[in-house]
C-alpha positions, 0 to 999 in steps of 0.5 A: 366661440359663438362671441368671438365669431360675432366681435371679430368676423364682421369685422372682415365681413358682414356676410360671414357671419353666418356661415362662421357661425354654422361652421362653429356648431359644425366644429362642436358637433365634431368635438362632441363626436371625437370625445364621445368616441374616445370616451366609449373606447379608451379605459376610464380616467383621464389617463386612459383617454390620453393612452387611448389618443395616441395607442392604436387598437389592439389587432384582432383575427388573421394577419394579411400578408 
């Protein structure tokens, strides 16, 4: 993403480059996390990671009403 900021933003403008680029490793930083919490929280395989996407965790303890 890093090189389509470069070809791309400066073509808007010159000064956004930067902050592009800090927004760009804020996004991988998010990207990381999100995959590292669904890695460590859904069963293995690939199939497990996409049932662990869209199945919400198991309720546990006392139903409050």
């Amino acid at each position: 993403m890093n090189y389509v900021a470069t070809d791309y933003v400066p073509k808007v403008s010159k000064k956004l480059l930067g902050p592009a680029r800090i927004f760009n490793a804020g996004l991988c930083g998010i990207t990381l996390l999100g995959l590292t919490k669904m890695s460590l929280t859904s069963p293995g395989g690939i199939k497990g990671a996409v049932k662990g996407l869209w199945n919400p965790l198991p309720e546990t303890g006392k139903e409050t009403k």
